[in-house]
N, C-alpha and C positions, 0 to 999 in steps of 0.2 A: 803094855801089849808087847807078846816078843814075839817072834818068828819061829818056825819050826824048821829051821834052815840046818841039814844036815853038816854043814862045818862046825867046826866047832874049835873053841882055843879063844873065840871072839877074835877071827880073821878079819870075817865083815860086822867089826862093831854097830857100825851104823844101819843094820838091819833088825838087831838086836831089842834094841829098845827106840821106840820113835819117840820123838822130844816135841814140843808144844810147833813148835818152829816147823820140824817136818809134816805133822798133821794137818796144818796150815797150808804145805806146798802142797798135800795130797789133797787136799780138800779144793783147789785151785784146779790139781790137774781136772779132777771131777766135775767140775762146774762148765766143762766144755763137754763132757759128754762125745766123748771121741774114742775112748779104750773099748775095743769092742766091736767099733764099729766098721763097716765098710769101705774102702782107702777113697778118699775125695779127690776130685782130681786138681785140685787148688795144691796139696798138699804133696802127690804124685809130681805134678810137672815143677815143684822146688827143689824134688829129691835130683830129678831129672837133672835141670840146670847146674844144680850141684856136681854133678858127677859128668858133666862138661865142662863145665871149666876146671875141674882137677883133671879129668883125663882118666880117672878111676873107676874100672869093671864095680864099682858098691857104693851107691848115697843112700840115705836113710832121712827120713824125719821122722824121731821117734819121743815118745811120753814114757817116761820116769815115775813108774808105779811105786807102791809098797815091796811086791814081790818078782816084777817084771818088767820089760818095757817093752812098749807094745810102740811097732811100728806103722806110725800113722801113713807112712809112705814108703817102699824098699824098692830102689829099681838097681837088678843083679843080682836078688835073692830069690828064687821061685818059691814061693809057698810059704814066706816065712813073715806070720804075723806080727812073732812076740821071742825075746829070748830072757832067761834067767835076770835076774840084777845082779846077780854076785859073780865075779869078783868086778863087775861094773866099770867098763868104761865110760858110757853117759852117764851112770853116779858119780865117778867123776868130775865128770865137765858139767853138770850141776851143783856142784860143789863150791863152784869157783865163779867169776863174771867173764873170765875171757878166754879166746879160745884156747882149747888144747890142741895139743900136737905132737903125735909118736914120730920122729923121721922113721925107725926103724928097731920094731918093737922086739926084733931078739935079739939086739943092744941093748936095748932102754931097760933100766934097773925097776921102772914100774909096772912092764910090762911083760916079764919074762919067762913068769912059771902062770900066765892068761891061759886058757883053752883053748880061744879063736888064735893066740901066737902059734903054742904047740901043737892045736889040733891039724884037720883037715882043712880051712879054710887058710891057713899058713900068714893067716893080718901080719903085715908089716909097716904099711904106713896108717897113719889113723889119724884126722882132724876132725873135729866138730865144736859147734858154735852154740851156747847155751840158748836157748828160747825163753828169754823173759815178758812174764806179762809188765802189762801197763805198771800192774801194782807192785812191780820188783820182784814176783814168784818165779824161781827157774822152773820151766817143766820137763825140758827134756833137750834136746839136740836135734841140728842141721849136720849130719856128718859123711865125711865120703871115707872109702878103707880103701888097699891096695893091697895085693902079694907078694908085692915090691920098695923094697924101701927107695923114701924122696924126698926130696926138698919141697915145701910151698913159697909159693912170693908171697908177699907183704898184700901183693894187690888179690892173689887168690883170696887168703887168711878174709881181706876184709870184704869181699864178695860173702865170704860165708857167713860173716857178720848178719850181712844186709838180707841174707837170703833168711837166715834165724827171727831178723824184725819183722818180714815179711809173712810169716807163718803167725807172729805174736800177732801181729795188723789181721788174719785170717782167721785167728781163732776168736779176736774183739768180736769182729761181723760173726760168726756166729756164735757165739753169746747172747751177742742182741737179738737174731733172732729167737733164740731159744729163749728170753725174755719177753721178745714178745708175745711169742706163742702162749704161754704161760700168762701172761695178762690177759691176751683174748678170750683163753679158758675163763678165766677168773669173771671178764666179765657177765660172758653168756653165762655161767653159774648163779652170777649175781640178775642179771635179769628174765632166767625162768623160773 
């Protein structure tokens, strides 16, 4: 399966051809049934918390699509559900187990010629925290941004940790429910 991703050169290899490994992570994001859907307020008041203890105008919790990432939560972005994957900071930080962190993205050699560095939104600092399930699938990130480059503590850093397991513990509970909805079905099917 490939992308019809207007770059080209294979910038973003990793869009290019999805590997057994990533169909796997997509197929996880999916199973929560949350892309698409209307912002929970479980998920709102972590971005919230987030973006209080860094002290930063932009938190997010967002899912790590095939083609986007959709945010499951943005408080500091009006209006703004879902942005591009490529050239992907949360593909990034799902890429890895531990958190990332830009001090100061029009320094940082991996962040230099981004959109959100050079564009309008002027990203300068940038932290977020993988969201892993139970079963070890990253789906996306806990992250705060700034127009300012800065330093985090050790004790922020691992706040966002906890704030990421906390969304993986939100997305279990609703699983289960959406398991059991789906048995219910199942049964009344089976007894009319």
């Amino acid at each position: 399966m490939t992308n019809n991703s207007p770059v080209s050169g294979g910038a973003y290899e990793y869009l290019d051809n999805i590997s057994l490994d990533e169909q796997r992570r997509l197929d996880a994001v999916r199973r929560y049934r949350l892309v698409d859907q209307p912002v929970e307020d479980a998920y709102d008041r972590i971005a919230f918390v987030a973006g209080a203890i860094f002290e930063t105008p932009i938190a997010t919790v967002s899912l790590v699509e095939q083609d986007l990432v959709w945010l499951a939560a943005c408080q500091g972005l009006t209006g703004v559900r879902s942005v591009g994957r490529e050239p992907g900071l949360c593909a990034s930080v799902i890429a890895q187990d531990d958190v990332y962190v830009i001090n100061n993205a029009a320094v940082d050699p991996r962040t230099l010629e981004h959109p959100l560095v050079r564009g309008e939104l002027g990203l300068r600092f940038y932290a977020a925290a993988p969201i892993r399930t139970h079963d070890g699938y990253r789906l996306g990130t806990v992250n705060v941004i700034d127009n300012r480059p800065r330093e985090a503590t050790p004790r922020q850093l691992k706040a966002l940790e906890h704030l990421a397991s906390m969304v993986s513990d939100e997305l279990e509970l609703r699983l289960m429910v959406i398991r059991s909805a789906a048995a219910e079905q199942r049964m009344r099917q089976t007894v009319s």
